[in-house]
NUVO-714555 format. One record per residue: residue number from 1; residue in one letter; x, y, z of N, C-alpha, C, CB in turn. Coordinates in steps of 0.001 Angstrom, whole numbers, always signed. Atoms other than C-alpha are relative to their C-alpha. Glycine has a CB too. Layout:
! residues N
atom num = NUM, residuo = A, n.px = X, n.py = Y, n.pz = Z, ca.px = X, ca.py = Y, ca.pz = Z, c.px = X, c.py = Y, c.pz = Z, cb.px = X, cb.py = Y, cb.pz = Z
...
***
This chain:
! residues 64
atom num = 1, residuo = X, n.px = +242, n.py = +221, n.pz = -1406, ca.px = +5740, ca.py = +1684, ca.pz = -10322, c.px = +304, c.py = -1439, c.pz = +346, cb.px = -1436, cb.py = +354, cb.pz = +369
atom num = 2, residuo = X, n.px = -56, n.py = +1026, n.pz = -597, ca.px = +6887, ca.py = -1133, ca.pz = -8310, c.px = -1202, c.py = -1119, c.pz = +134, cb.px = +373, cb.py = +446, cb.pz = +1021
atom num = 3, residuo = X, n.px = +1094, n.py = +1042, n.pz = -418, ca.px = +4351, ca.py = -4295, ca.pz = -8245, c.px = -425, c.py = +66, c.pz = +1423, cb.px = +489, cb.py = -1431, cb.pz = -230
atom num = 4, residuo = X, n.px = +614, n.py = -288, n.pz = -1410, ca.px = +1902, ca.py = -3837, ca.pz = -5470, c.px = +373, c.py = -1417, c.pz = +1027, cb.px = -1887, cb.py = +254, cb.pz = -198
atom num = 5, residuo = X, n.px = -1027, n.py = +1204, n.pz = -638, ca.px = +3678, ca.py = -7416, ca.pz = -4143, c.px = +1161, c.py = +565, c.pz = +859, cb.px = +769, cb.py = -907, cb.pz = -1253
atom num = 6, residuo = X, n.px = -1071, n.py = -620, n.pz = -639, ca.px = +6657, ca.py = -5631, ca.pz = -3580, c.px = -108, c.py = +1149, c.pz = +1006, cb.px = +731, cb.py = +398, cb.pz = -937
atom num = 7, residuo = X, n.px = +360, n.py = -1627, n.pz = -1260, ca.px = +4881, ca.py = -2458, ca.pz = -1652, c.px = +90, c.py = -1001, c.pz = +1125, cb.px = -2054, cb.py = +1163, cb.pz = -17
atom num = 8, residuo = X, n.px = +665, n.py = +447, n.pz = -1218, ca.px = +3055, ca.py = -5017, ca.pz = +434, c.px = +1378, c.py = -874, c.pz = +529, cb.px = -1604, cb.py = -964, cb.pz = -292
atom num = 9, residuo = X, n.px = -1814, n.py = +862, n.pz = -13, ca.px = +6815, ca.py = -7171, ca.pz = +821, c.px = -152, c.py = +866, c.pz = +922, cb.px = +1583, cb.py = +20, cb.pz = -1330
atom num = 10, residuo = X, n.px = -803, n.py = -1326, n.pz = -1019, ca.px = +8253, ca.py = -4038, ca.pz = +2281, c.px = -519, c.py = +391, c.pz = +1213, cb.px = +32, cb.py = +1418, cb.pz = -661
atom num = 11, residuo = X, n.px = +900, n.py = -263, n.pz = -993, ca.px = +5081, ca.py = -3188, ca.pz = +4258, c.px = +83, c.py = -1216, c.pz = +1045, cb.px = -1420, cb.py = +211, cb.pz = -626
atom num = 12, residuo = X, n.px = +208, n.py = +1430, n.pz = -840, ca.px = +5450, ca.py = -6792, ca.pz = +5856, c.px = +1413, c.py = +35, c.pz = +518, cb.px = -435, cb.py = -1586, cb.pz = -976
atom num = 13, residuo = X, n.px = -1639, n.py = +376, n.pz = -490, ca.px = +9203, ca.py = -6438, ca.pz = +6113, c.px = -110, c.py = +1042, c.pz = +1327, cb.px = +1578, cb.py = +522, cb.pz = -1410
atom num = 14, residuo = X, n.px = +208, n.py = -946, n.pz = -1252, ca.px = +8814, ca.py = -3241, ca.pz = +8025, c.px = -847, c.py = -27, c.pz = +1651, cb.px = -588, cb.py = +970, cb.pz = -651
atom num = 15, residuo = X, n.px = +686, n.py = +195, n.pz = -1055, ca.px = +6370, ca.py = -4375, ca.pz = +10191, c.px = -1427, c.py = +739, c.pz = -137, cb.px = +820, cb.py = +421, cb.pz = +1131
atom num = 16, residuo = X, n.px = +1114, n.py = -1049, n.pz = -189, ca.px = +3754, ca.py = -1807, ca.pz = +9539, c.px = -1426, c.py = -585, c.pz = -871, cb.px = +607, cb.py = +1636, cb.pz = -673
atom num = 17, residuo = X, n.px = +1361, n.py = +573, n.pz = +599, ca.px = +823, ca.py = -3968, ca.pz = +8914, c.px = -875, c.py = +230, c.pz = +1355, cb.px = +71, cb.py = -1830, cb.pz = -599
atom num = 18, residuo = X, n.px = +662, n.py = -666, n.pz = +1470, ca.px = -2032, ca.py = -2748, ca.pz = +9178, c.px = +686, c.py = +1015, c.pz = -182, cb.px = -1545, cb.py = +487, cb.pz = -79
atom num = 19, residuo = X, n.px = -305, n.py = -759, n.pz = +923, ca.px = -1171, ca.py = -619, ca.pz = +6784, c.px = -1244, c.py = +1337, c.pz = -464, cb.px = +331, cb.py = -1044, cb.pz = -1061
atom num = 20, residuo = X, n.px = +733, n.py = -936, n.pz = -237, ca.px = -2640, ca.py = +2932, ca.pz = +6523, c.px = +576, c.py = +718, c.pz = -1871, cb.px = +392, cb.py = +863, cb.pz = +1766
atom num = 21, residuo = X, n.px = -234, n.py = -633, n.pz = +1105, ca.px = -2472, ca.py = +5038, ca.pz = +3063, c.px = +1655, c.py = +668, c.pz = +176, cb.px = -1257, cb.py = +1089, cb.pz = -203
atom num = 22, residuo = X, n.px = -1695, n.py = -570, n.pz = -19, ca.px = +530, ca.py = +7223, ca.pz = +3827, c.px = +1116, c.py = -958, c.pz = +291, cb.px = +252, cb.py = +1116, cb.pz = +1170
atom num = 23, residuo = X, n.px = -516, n.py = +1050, n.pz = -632, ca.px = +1887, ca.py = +4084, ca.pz = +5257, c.px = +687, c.py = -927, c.pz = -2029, cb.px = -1663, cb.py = -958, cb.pz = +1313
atom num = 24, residuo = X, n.px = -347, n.py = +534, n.pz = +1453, ca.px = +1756, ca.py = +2678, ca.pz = +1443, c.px = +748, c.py = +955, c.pz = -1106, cb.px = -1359, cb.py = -411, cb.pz = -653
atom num = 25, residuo = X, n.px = -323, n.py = -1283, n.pz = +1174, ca.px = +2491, ca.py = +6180, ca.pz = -156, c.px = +1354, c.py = +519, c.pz = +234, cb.px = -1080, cb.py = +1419, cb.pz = +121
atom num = 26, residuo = X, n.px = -1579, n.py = -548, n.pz = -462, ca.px = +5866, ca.py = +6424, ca.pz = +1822, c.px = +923, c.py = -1321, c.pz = -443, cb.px = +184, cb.py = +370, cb.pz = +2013
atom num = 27, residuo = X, n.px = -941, n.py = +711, n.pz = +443, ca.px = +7148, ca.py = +3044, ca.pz = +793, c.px = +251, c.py = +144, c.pz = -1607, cb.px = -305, cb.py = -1299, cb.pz = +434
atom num = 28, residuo = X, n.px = -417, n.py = -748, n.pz = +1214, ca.px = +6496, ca.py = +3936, ca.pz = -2924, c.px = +460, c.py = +992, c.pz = -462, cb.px = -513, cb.py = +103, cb.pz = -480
atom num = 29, residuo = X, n.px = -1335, n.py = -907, n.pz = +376, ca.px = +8305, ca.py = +6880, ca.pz = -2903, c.px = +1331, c.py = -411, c.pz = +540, cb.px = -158, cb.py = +1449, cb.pz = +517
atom num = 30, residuo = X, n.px = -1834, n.py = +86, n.pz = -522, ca.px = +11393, ca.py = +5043, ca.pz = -1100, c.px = +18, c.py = -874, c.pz = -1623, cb.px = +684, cb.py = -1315, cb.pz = +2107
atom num = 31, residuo = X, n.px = -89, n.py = +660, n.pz = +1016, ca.px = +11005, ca.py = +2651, ca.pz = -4099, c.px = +167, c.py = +425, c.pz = -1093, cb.px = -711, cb.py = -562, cb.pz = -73
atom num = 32, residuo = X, n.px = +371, n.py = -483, n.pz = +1237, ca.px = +10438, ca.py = +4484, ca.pz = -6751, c.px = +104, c.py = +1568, c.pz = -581, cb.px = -1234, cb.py = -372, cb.pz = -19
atom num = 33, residuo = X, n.px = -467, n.py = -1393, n.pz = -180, ca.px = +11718, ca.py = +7751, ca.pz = -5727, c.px = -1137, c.py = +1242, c.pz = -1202, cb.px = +1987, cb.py = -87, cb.pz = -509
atom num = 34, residuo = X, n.px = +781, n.py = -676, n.pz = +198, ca.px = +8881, ca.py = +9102, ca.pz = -7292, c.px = -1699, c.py = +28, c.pz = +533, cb.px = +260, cb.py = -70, cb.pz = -1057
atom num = 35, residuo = X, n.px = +1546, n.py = +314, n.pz = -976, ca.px = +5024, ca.py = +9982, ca.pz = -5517, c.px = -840, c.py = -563, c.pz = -702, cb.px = -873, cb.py = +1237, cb.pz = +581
atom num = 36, residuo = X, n.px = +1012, n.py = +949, n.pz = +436, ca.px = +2289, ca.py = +7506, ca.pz = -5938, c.px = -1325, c.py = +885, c.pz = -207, cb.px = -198, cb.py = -1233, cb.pz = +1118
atom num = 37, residuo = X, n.px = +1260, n.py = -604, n.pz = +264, ca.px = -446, ca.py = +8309, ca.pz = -8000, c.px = -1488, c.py = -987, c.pz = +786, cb.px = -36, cb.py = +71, cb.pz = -1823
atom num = 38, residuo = X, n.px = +932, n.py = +397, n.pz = -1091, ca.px = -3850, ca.py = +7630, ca.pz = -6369, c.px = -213, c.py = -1895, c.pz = -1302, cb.px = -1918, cb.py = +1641, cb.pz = +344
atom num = 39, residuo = X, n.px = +407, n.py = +810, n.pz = +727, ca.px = -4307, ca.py = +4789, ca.pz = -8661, c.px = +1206, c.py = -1366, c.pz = +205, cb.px = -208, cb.py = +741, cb.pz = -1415
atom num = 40, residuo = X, n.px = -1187, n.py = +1014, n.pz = -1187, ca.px = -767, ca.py = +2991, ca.pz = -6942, c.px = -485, c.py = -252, c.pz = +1089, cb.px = +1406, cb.py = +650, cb.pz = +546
atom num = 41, residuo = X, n.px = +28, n.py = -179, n.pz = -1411, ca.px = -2562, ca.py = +3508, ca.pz = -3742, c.px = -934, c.py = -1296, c.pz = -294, cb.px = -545, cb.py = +1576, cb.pz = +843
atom num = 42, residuo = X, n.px = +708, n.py = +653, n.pz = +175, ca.px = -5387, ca.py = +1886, ca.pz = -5443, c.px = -110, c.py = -1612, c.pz = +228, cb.px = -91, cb.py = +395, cb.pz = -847
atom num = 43, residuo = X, n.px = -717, n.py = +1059, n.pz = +524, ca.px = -3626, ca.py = -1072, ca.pz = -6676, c.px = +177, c.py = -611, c.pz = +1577, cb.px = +1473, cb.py = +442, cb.pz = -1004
atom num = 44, residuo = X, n.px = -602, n.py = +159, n.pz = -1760, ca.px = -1776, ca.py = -1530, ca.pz = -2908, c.px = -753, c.py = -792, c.pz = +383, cb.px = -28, cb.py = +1244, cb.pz = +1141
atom num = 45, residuo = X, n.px = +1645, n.py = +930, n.pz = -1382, ca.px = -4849, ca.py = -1790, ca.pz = -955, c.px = -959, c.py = -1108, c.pz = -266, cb.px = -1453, cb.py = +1098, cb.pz = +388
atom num = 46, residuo = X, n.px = +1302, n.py = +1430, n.pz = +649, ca.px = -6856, ca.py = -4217, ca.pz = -3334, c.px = +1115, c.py = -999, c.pz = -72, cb.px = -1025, cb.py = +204, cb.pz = -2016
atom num = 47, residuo = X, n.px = -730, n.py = +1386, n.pz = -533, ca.px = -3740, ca.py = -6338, ca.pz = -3220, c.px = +153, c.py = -435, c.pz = +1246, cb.px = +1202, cb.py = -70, cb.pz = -310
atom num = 48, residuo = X, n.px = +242, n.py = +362, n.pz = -1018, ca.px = -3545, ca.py = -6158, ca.pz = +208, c.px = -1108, c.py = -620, c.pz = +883, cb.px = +281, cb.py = +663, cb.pz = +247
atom num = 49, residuo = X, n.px = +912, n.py = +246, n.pz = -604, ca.px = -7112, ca.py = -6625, ca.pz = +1030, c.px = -276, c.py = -1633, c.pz = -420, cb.px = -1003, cb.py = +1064, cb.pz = -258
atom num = 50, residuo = X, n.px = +267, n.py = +1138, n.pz = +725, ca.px = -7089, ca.py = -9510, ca.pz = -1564, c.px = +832, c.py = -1164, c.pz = +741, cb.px = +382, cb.py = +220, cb.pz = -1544
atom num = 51, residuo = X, n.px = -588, n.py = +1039, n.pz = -414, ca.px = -4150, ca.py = -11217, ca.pz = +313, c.px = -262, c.py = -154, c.pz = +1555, cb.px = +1380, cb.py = +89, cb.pz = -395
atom num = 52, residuo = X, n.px = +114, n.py = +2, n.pz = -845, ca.px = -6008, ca.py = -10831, ca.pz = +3227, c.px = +690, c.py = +843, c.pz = +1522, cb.px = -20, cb.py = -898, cb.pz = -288
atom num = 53, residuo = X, n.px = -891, n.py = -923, n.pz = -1275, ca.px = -3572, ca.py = -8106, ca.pz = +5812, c.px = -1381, c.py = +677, c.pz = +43, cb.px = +1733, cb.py = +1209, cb.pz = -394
atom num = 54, residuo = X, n.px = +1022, n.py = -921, n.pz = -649, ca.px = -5534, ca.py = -5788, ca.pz = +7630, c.px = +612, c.py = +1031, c.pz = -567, cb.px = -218, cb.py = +71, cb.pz = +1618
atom num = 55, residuo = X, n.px = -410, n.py = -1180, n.pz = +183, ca.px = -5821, ca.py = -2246, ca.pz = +6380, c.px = -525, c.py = +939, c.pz = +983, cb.px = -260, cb.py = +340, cb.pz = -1221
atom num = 56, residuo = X, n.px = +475, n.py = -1085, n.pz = -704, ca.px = -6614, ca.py = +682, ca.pz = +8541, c.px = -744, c.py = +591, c.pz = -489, cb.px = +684, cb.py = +738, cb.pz = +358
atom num = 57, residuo = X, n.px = +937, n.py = -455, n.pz = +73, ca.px = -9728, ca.py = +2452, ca.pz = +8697, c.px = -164, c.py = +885, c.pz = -872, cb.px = -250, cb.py = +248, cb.pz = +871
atom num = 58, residuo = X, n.px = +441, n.py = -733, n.pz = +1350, ca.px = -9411, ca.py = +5591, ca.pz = +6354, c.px = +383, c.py = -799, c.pz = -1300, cb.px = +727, cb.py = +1483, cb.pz = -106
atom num = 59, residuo = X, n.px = +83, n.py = +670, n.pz = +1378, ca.px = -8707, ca.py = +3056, ca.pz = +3369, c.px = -1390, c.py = -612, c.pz = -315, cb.px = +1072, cb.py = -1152, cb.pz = -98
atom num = 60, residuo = X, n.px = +1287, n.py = +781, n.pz = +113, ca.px = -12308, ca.py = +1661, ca.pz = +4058, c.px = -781, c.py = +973, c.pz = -1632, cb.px = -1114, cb.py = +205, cb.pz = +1903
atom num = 61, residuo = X, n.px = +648, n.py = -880, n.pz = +1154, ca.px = -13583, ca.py = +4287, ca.pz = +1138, c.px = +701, c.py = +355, c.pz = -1305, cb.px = -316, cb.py = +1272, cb.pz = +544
atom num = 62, residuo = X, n.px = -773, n.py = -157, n.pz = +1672, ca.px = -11078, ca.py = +4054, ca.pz = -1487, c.px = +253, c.py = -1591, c.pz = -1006, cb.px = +1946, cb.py = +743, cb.pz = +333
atom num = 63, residuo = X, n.px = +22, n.py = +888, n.pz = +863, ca.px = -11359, ca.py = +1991, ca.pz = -4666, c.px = -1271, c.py = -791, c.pz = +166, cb.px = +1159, cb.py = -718, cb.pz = +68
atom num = 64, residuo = X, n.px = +851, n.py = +1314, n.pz = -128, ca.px = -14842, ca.py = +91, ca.pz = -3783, c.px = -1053, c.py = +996, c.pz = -467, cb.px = -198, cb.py = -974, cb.pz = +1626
***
């Protein structure tokens, strides 16, 4: 899987911050042409939350 750097890259390139789960689960399959296990999603959002972006509301309950 792509470094959760590079999701959140893409997510920033695209524009689509905040960033919503499917929002993260569609750039790792352009990347990686294969689907993100919940544990990529994981990864994502704790880098994202860590570098401070806003995430959207149904991520409030995953990974904590």
């Amino acid at each position: 899987m792509e470094s959760a750097r590079q999701v959140a890259a893409a997510l920033v390139q695209q524009g689509t911050i905040p960033a919503d789960k499917a929002d993260v689960g569609v750039v790792i399959t352009k990347l990686t042409d294969e689907l993100p296990t919940e544990s990529d999603l994981v990864r994502v959002r704790a880098h994202l939350v860590a570098s401070g972006w806003p995430i959207e509301d149904d991520w409030n309950d995953i990974g904590e």
